[in-house]
Each structure stands twice: as C-alpha cells, then as structure tokens.
N, CA and C of each residue as an Amber inpcrd file, in Angstrom:
protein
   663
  -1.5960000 -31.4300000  -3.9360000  -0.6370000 -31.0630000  -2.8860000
  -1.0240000 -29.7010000  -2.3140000  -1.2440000 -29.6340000  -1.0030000
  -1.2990000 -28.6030000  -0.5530000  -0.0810000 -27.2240000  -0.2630000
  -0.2660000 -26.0360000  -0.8900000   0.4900000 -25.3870000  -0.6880000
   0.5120000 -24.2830000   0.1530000   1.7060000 -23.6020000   1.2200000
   1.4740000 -22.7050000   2.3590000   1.4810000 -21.5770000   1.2650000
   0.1920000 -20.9040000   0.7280000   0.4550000 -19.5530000   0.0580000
   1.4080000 -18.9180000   0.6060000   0.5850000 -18.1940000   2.0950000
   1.6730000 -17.3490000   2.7560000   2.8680000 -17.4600000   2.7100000
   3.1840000 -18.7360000   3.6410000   4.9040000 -19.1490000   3.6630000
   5.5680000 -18.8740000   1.9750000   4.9500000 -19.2990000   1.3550000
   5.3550000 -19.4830000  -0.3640000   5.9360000 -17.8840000  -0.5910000
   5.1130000 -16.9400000  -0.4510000   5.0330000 -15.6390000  -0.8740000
   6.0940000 -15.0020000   0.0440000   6.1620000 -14.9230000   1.1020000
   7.0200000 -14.2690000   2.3860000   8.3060000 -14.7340000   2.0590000
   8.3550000 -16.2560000   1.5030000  10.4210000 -16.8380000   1.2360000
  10.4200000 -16.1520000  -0.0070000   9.4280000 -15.8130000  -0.9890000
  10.4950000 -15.4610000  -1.9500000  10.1940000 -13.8350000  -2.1430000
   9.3500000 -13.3050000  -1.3280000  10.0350000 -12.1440000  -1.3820000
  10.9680000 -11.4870000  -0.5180000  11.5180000 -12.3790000   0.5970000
  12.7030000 -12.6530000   1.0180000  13.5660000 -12.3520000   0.6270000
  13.9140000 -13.4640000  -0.2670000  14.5150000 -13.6370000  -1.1550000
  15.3010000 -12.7640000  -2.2430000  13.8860000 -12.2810000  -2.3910000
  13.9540000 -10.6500000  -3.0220000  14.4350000  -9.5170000  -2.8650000
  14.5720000  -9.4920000  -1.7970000  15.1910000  -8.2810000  -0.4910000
  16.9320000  -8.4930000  -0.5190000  16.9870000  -9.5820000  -1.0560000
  18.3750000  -9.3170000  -1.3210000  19.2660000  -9.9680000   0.4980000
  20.4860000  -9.6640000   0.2740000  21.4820000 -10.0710000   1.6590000
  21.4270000  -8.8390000   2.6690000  20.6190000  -7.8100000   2.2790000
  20.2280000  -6.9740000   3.0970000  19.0910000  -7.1010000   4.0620000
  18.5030000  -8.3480000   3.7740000  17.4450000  -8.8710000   4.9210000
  18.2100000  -9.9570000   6.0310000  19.3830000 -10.0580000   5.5700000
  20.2500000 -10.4910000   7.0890000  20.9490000  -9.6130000   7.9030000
  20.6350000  -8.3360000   7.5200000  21.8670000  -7.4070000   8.3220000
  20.5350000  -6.9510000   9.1320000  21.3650000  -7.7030000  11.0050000
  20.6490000  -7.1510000  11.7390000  19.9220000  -5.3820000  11.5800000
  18.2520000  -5.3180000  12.6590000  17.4630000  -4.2990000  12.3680000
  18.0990000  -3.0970000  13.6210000  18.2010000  -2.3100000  13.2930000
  17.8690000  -1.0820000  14.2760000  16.8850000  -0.1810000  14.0560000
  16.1960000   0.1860000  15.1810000  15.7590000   2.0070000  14.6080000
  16.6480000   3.2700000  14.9890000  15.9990000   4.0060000  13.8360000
  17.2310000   4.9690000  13.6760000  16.1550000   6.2850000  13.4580000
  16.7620000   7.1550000  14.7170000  15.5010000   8.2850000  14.7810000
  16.1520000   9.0110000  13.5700000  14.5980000   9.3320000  12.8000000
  14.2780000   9.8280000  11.6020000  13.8170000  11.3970000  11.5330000
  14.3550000  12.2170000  11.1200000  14.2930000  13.8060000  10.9550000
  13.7690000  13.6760000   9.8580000  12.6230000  14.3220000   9.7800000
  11.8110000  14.9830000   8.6010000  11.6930000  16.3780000   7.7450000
  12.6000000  16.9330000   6.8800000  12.8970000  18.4400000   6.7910000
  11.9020000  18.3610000   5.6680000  11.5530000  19.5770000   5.7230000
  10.6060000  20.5350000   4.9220000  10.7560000  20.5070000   3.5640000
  10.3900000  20.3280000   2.6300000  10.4440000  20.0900000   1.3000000
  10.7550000  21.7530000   1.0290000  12.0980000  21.7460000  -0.0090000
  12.3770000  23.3170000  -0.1440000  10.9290000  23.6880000  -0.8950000
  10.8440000  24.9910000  -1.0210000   9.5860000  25.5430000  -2.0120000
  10.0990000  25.8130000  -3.4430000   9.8070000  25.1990000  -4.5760000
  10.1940000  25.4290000  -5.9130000   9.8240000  26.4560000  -6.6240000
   8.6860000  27.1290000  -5.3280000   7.9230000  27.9020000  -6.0970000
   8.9940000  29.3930000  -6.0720000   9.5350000  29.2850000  -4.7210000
  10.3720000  31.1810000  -4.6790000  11.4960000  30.9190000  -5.2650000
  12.3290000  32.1070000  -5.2560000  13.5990000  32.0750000  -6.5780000
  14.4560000  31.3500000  -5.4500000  15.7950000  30.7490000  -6.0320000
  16.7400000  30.2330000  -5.1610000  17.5070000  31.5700000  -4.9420000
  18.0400000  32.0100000  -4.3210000  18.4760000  32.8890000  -3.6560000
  20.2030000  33.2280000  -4.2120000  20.6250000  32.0000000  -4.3980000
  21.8970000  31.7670000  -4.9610000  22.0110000  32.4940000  -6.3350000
  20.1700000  32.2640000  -7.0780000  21.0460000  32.6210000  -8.5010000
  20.5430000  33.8760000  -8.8900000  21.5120000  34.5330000 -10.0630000
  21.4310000  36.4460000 -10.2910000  20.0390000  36.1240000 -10.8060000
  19.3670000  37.8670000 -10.3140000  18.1150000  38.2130000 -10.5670000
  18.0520000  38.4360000 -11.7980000  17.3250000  38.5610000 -12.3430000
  16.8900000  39.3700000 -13.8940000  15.8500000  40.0410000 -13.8410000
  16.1890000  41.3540000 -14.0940000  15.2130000  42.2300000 -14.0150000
  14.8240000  42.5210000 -15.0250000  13.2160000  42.6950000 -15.8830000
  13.1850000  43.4610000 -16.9610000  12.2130000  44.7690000 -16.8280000
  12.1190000  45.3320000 -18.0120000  10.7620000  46.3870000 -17.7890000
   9.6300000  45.7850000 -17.6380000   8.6920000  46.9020000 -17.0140000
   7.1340000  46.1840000 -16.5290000   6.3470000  47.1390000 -17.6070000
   5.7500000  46.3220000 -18.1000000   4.7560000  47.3340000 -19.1620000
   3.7420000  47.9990000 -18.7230000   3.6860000  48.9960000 -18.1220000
   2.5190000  49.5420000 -17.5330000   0.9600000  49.1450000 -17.5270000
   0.5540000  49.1270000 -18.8440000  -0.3190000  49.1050000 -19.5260000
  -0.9040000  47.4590000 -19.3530000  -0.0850000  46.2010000 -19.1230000
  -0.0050000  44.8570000 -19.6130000  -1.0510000  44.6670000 -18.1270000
  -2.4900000  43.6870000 -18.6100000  -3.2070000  43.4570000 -17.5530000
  -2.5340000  42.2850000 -16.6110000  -2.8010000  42.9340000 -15.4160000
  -2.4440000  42.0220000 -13.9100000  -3.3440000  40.4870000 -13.6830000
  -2.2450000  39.7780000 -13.5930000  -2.3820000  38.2290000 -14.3850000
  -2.0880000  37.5170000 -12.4460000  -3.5710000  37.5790000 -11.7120000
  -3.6630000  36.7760000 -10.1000000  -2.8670000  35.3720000 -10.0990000
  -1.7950000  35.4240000  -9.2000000  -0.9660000  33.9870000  -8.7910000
  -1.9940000  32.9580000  -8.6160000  -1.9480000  31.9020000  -9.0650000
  -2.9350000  31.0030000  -8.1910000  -2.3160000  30.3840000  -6.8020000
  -2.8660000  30.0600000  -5.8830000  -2.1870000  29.9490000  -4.6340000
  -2.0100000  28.4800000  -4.8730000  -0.8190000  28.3060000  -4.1390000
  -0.2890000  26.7820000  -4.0130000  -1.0000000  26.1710000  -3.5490000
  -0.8560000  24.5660000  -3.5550000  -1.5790000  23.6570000  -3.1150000
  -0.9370000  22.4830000  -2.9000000  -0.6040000  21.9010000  -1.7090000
  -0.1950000  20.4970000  -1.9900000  -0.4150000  19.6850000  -2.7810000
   1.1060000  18.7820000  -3.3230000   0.5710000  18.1010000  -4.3110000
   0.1220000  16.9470000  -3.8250000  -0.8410000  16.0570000  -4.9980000
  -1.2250000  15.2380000  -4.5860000  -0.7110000  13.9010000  -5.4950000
  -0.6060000  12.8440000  -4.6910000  -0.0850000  11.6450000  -5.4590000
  -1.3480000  11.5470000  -6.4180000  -0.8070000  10.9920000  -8.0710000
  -1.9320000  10.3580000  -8.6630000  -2.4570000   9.3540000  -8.3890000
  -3.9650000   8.9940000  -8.5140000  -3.8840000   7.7870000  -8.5020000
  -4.7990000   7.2610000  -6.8120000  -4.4660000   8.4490000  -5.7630000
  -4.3480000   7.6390000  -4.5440000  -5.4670000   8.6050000  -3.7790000
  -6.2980000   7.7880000  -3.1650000  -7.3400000   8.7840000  -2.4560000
  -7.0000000   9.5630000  -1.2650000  -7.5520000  10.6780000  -0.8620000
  -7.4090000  11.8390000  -0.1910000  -8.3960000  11.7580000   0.6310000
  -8.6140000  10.9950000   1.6000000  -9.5810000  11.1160000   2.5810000
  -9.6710000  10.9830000   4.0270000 -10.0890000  10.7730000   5.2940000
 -10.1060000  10.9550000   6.3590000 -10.4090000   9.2550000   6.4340000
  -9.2400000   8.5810000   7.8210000  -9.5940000   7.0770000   8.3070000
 -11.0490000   6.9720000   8.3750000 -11.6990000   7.7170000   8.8260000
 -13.5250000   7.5330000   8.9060000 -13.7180000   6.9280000   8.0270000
 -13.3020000   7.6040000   6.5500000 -13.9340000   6.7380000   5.2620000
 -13.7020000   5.2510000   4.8450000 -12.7920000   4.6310000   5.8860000
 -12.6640000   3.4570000   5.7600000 -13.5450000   2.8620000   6.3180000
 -14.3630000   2.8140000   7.2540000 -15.0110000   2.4200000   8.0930000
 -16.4310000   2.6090000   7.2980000 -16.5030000   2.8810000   5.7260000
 -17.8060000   3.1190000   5.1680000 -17.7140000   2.3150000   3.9590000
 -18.4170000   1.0320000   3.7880000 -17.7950000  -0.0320000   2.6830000
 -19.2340000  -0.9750000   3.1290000 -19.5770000  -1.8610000   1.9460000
 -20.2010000  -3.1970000   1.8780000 -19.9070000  -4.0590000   1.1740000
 -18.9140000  -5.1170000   1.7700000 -18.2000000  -6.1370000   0.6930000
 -19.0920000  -6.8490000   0.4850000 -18.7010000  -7.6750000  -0.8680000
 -19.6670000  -8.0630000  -1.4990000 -19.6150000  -9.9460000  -0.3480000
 -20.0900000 -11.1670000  -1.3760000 -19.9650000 -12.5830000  -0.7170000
 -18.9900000 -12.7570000  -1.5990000 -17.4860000 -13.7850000  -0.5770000
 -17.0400000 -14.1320000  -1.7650000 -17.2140000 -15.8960000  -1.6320000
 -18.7160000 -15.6730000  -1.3760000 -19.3150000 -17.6980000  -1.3100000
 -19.9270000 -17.3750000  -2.7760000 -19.6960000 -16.1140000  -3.4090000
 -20.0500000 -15.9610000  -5.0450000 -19.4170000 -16.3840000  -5.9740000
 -17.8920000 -16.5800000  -5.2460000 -17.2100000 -16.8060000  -6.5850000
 -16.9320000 -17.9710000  -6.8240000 -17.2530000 -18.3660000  -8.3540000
 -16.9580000 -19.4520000  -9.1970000 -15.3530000 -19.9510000  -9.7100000
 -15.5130000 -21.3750000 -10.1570000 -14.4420000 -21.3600000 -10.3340000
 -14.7700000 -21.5850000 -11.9060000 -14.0200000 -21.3000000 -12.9280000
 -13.9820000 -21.7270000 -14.9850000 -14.8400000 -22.6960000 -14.7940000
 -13.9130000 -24.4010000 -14.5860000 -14.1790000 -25.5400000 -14.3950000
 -13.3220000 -26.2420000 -13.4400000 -13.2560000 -27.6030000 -13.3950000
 -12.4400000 -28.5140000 -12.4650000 -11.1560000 -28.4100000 -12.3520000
 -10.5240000 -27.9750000 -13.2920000  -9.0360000 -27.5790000 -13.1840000
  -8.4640000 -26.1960000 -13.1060000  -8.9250000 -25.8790000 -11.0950000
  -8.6170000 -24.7040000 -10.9360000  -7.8660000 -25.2060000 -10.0320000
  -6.5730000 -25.1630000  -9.8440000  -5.6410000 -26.0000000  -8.5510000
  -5.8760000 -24.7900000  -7.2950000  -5.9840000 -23.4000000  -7.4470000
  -5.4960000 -22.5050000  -6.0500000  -6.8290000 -22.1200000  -5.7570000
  -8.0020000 -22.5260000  -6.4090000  -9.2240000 -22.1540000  -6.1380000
  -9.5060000 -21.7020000  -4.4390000  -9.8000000 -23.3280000  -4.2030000
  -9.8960000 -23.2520000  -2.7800000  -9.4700000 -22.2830000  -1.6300000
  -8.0850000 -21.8340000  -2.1450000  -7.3440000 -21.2590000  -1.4370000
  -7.5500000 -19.7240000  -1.8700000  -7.8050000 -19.1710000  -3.1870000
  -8.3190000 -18.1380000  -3.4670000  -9.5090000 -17.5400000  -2.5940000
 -10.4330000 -18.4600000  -2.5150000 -12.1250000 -18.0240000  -2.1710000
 -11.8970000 -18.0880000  -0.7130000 -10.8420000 -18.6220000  -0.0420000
 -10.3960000 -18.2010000   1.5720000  -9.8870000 -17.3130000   1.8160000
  -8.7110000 -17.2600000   1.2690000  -7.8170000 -15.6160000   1.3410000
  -8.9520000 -14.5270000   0.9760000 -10.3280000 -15.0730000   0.3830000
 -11.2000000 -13.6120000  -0.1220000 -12.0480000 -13.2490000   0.7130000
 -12.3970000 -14.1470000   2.0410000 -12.8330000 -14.1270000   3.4140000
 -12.0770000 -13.4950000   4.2390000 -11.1050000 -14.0220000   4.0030000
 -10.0930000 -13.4570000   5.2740000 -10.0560000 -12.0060000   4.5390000
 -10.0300000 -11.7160000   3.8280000  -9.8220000  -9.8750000   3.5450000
 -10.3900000  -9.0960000   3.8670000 -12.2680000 -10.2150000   3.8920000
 -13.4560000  -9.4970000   3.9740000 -13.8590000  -9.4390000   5.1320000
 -12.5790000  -9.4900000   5.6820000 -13.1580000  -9.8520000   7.7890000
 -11.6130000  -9.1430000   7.9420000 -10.6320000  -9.3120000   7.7280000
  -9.5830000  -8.2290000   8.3740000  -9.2830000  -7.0250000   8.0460000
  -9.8150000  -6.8540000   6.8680000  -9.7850000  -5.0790000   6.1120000
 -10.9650000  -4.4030000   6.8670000 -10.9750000  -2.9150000   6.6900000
 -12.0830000  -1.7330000   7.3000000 -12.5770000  -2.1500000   5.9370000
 -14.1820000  -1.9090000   6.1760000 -15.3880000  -2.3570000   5.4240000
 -14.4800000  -1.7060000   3.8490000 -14.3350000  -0.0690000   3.7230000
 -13.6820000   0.5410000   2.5840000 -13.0620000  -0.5990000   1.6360000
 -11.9450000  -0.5630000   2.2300000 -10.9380000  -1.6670000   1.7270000
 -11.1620000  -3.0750000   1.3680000 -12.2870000  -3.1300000   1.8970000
 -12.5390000  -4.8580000   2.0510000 -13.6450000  -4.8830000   1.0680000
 -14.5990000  -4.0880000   0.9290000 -15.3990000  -3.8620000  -0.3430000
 -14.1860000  -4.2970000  -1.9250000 -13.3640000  -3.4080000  -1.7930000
 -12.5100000  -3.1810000  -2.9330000 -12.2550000  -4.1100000  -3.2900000
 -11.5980000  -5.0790000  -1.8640000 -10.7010000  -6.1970000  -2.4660000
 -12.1080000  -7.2950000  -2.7170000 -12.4110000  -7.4640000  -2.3220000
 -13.5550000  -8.4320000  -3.0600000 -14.4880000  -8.1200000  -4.1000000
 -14.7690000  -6.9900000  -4.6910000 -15.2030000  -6.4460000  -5.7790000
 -13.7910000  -7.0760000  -6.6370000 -12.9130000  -6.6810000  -6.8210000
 -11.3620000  -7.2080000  -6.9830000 -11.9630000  -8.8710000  -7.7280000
 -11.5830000  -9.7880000  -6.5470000 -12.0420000 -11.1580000  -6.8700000
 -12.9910000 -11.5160000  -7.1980000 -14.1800000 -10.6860000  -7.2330000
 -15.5320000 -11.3440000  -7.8880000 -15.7720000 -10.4000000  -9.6650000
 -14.5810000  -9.5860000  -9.4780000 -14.5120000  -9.1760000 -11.1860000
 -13.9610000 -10.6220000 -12.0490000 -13.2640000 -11.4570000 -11.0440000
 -12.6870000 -12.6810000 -12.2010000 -13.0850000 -13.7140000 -12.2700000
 -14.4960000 -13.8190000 -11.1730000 -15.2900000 -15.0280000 -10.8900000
 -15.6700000 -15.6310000 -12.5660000 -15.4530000 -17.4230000 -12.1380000
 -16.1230000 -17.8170000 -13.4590000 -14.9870000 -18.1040000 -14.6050000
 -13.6070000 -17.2920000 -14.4150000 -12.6260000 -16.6960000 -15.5330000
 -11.4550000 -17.5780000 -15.2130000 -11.0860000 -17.6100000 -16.0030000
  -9.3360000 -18.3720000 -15.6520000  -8.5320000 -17.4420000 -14.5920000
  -9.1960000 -16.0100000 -15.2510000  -8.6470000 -15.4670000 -14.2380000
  -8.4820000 -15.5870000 -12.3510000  -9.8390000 -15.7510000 -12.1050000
  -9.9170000 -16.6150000 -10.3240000  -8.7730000 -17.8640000 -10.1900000
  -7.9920000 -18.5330000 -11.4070000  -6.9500000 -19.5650000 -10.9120000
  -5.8910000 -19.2820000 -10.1880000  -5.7380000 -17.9670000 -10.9490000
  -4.0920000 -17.2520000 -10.8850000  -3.5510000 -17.2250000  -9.0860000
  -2.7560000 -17.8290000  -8.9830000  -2.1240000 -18.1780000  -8.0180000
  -2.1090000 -16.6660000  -7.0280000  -1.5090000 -15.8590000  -8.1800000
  -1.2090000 -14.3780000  -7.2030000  -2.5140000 -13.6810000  -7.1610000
  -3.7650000 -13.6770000  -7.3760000  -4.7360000 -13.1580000  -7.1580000
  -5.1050000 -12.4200000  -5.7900000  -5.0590000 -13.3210000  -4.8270000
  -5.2120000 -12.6190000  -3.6360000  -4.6340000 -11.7950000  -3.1190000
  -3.3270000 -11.7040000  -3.5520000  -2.4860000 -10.5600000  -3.6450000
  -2.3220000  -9.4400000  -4.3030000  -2.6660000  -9.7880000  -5.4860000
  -3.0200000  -8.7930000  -6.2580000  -4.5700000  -8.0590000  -5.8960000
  -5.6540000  -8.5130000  -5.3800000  -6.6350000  -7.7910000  -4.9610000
  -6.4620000  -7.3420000  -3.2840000  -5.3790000  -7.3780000  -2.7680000
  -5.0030000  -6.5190000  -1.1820000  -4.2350000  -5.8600000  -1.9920000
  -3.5380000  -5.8540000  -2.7760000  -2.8140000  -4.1910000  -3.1190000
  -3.3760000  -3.4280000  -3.8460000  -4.3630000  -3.8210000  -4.5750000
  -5.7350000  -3.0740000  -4.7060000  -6.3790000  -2.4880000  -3.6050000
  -6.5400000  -3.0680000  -2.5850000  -7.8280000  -2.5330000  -1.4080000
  -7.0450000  -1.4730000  -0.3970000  -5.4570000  -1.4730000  -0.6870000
  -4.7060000  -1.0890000   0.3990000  -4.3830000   0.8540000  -0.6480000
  -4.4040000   0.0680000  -1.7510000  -4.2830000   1.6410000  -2.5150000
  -5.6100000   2.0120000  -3.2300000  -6.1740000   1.8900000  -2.5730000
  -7.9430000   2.7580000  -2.2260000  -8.2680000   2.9450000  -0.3500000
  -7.0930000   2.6120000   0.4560000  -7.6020000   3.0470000   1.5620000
  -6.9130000   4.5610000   2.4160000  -7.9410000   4.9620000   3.0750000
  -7.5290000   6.6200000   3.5740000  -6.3520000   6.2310000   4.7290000
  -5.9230000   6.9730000   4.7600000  -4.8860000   7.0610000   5.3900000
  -5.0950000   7.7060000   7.1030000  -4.5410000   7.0360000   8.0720000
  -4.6060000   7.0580000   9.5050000  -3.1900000   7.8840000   9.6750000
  -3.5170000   9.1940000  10.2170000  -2.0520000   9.7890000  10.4840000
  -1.1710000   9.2480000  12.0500000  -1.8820000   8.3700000  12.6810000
  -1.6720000   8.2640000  13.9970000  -0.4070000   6.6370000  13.5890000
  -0.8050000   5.8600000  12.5310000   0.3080000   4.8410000  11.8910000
   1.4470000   5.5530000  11.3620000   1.7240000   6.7340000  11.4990000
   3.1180000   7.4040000  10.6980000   4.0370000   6.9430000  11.7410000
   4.2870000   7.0770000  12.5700000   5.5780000   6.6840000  13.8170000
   5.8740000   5.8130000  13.6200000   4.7980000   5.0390000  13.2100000
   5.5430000   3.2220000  13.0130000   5.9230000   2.8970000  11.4920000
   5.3050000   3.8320000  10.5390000   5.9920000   3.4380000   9.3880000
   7.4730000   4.3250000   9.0970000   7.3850000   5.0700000  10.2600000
   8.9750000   5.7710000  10.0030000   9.8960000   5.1640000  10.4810000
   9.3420000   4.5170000  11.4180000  10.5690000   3.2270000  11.9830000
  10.9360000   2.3060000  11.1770000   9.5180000   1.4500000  10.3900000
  10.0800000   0.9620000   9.6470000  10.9830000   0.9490000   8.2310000
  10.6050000   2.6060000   7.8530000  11.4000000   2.6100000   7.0440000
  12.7460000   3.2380000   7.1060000  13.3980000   3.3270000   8.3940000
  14.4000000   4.2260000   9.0550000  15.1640000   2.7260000   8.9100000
  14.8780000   1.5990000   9.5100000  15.6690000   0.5380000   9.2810000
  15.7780000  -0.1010000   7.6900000  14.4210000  -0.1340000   6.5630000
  14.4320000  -0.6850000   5.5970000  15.3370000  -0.0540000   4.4360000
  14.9350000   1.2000000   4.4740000  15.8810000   1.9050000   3.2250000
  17.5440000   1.9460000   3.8330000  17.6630000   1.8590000   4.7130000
  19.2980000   2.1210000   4.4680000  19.8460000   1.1070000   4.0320000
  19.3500000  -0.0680000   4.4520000  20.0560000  -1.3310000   3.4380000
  19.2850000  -1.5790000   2.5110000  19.1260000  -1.0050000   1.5090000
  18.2330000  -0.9120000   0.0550000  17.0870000  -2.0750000   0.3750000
  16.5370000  -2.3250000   1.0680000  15.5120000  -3.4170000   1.3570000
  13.7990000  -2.1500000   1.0310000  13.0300000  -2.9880000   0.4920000
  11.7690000  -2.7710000   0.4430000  11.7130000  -2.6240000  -1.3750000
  10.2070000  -1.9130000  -1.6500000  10.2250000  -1.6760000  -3.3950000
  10.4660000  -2.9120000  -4.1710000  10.0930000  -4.3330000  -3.5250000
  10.2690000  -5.1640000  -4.1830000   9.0500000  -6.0720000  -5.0990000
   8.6860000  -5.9160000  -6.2210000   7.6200000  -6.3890000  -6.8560000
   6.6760000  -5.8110000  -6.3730000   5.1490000  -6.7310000  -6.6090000
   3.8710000  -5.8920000  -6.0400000   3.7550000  -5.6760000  -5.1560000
   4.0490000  -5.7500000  -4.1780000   4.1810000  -5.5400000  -2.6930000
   5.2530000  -4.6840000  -1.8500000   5.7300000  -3.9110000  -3.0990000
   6.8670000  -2.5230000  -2.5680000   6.6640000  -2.1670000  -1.5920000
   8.0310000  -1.5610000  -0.6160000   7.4880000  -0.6830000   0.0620000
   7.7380000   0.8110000   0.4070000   6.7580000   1.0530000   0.7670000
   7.5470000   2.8160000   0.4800000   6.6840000   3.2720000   2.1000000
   6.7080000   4.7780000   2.0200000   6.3370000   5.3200000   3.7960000
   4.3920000   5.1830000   3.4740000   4.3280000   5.8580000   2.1570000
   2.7360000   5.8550000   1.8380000   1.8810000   4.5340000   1.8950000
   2.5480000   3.6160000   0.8520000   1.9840000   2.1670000   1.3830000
   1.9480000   1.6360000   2.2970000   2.8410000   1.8550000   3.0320000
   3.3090000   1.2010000   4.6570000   1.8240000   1.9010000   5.2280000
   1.5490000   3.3410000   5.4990000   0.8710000   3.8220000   6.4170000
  -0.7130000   3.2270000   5.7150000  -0.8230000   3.3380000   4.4340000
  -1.8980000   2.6530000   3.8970000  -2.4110000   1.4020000   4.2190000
  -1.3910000   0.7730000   4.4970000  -1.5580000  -0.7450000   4.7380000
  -1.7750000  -0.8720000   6.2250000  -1.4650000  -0.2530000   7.0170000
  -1.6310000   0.0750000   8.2560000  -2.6750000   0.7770000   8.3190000
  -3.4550000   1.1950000   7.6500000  -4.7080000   1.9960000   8.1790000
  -5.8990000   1.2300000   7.4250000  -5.5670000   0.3340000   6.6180000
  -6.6030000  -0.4450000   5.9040000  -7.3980000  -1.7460000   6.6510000
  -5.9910000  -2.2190000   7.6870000  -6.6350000  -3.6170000   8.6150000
  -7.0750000  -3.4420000   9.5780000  -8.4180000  -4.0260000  10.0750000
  -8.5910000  -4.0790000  11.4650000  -7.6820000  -3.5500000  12.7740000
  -8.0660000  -3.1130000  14.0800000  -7.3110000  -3.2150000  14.8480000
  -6.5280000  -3.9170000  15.1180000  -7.4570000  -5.5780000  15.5620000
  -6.7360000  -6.4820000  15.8100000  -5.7560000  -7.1040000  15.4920000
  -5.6790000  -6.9780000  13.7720000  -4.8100000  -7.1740000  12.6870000
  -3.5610000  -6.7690000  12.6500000  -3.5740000  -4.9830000  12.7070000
  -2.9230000  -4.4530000  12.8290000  -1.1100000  -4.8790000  13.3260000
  -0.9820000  -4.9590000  14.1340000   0.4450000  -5.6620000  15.4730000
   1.1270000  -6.5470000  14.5030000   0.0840000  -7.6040000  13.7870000
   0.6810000  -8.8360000  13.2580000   1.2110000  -8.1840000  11.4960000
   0.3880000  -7.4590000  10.9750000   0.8240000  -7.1860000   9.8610000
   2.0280000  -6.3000000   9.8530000   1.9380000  -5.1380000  10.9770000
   3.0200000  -4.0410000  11.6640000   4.0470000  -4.7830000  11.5570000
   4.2860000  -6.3540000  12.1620000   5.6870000  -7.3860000  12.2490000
   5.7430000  -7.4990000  11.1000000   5.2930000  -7.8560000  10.2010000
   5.3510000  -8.6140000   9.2430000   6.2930000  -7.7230000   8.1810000
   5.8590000  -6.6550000   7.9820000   5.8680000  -5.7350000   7.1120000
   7.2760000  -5.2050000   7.7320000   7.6130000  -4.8180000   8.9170000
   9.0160000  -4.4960000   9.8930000  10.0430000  -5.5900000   9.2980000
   9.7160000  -6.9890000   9.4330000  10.3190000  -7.8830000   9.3710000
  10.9650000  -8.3260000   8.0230000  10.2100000  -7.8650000   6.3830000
  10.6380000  -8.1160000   5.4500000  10.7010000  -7.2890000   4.8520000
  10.1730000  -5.7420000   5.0930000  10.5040000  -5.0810000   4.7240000
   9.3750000  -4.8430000   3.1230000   8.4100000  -5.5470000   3.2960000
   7.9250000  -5.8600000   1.5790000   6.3670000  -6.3070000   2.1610000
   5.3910000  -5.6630000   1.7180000   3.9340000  -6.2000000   1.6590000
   3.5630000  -7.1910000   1.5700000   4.4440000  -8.0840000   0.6990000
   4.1250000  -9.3480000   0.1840000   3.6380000 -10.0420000   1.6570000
   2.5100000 -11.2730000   1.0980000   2.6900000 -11.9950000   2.0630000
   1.8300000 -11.7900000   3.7160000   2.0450000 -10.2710000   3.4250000
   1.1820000 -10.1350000   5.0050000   0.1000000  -9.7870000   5.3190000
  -0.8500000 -10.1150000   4.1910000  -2.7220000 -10.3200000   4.4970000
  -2.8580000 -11.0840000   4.1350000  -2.5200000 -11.9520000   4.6330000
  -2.7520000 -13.8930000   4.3080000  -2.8910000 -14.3600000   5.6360000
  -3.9080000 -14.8000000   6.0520000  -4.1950000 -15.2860000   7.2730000
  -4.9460000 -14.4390000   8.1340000  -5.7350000 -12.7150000   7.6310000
  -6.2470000 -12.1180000   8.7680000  -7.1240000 -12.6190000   9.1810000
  -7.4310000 -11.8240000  10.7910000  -8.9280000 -12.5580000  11.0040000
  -9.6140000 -11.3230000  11.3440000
C-alpha cells in the first residue's frame, strides 16, 4: 500500500499542535527589546562595599562575548553554498522486507536537490550512515536526516522578518515545539536559509501554516 509520507507527517503533527491550530492566524507586529546585561549590578539592589587590599594583584575583566547556542554553527549564508552531497542511488536496503525503502531513497534526492549544497551534504551523509542497516527502514528517517541538515545550516539574516511573523502568530496560541520538528525563531530562520530559493515560499507556507517543521521537506525540488 502506498503511503502519502508527507500528508501522513503534516496530519499528525497537526494534530499535535493541539486546538490552537484552528484559531484563526494574524500577524502581530513584534518588538524586540534588548536582553538586560547580567553582567552590571541591578541598580535596585544595596551596594556592598569592602576594603581593597592595596597590595592584591590586578586580576583584567575578560570582555564579554555573545553567547553562543551549543551545538549550532556560527557562520555566514555563503557557507551554505559550500557542500558535496554524496549519491543517494548508494543506498542499500538490509533485505526484501524494507516497506518505506523506496520512499526513503526519494525523499534522499529530493533533499539533495532542494537544500544549499552545505545542508544537503549533511542530510545525505545522514542516510547513507544507515545504508545496508535496518536502520534505512525506519519510516521517520527522512525526517530525521532534514533536522539534521537544517541544524548544521548558517543562518541568512535577511529570513528573520518572516520568521518573526511566524512566530508572532505561533507562540501566542502555544502552537509550535512539537516533537522533532519544533519550532522556535532559530530553527525557523535555519530552515529558511537551508532550502533553495525556489523552495523557499513553499516551505515559508508550510511552516506559517502548522506552525511545526514536520512535514515540510518532503517533496522539494
């Protein structure tokens, strides 16, 4: 029996989203304030003064630094555009009883043609780590190797407007953060800077529309 991955994945993380994915969308202009500094005293609370030891050697501040998420690369959109995915006409299946095969080793094309080379390296390095393995059966595979390729890709500051929209409508009705395909402002802009141009518009809906990753790199071209 043939199954619509996509469709499959998109109803139930739907689903997921709770009765807050029926309450009509608005955008709602979004103010961005300044993260207080933790570093100076709060102002509110009493000073404490003690003695300074004359003598005690002078110990240099190190200067602040933005923090950085763990985990997540720090680089310029250029670097997406620098990648060599591998074939995924490489990957094997265990044996004869792989039911999502077929549909695996397509979704691993389509990644390797709608992701920036960066990303699209990843995610098919991704699927050809399980070539051969029971692992290549697993239904959620292809999904699980785009949220791989999407959190190894640099980030495009020119996609922030649109992931503030979308998340100006998603968080107020607790919608997004649902399973592997959460969503938050960083993934959103990640995921938006990882696909093709062309791509881009359709995944932008997709992602607006449910509020959740799931589901919406299935079918790029």
């Amino acid at each position: 029996m043939q199954i619509d991955r996509s469709r499959f994945l998109f109803l139930t993380s739907a689903i997921a989203a709770g009765a807050g994915a029926c309450t009509p969308r608005e955008t709602i202009p979004v103010t961005i304030s300044a993260t207080p500094d933790e570093s100076k005293p709060d102002a509110s609370a009493p000073a404490t003064l003690g003695a300074v030891d004359a003598g005690a050697p002078v110990v240099p501040v190190a200067s602040a630094t933005a923090p950085q998420v763990a985990g997540t690369p720090s680089c310029p959109d250029s670097d997406n555009m620098i990648g060599n995915p591998g074939s995924c006409g490489a990957l094997k299946a265990p044996g004869p009883q792989c039911e999502s095969f077929a549909d695996t080793k397509s979704e691993c094309g389509h990644l390797a043609k709608g992701l920036k080379p960066r990303p699209a390296q990843k995610a098919v390095d991704c699927f050809l780590s399980k070539s051969g393995t029971k692992a290549v059966c697993n239904f959620q595979l292809p999904e699980d190797c785009a949220m791989d390729a999407i959190a190894d890709a640099c980030i495009d500051p020119s996609v922030g407007p649109s992931c503030d929209s979308i998340m100006s409508n998603c968080t107020p009705h607790g919608r997004g953060r649902h399973g592997s395909g959460g969503l938050s402002r960083d993934t959103c802009m990640r995921a938006l800077s990882a696909v093709t141009s062309r791509n881009r518009s359709a995944v932008m809906s997709c992602v607006a529309e449910s509020c959740n990753l799931s589901g919406c790199f299935y079918e790029l071209k």
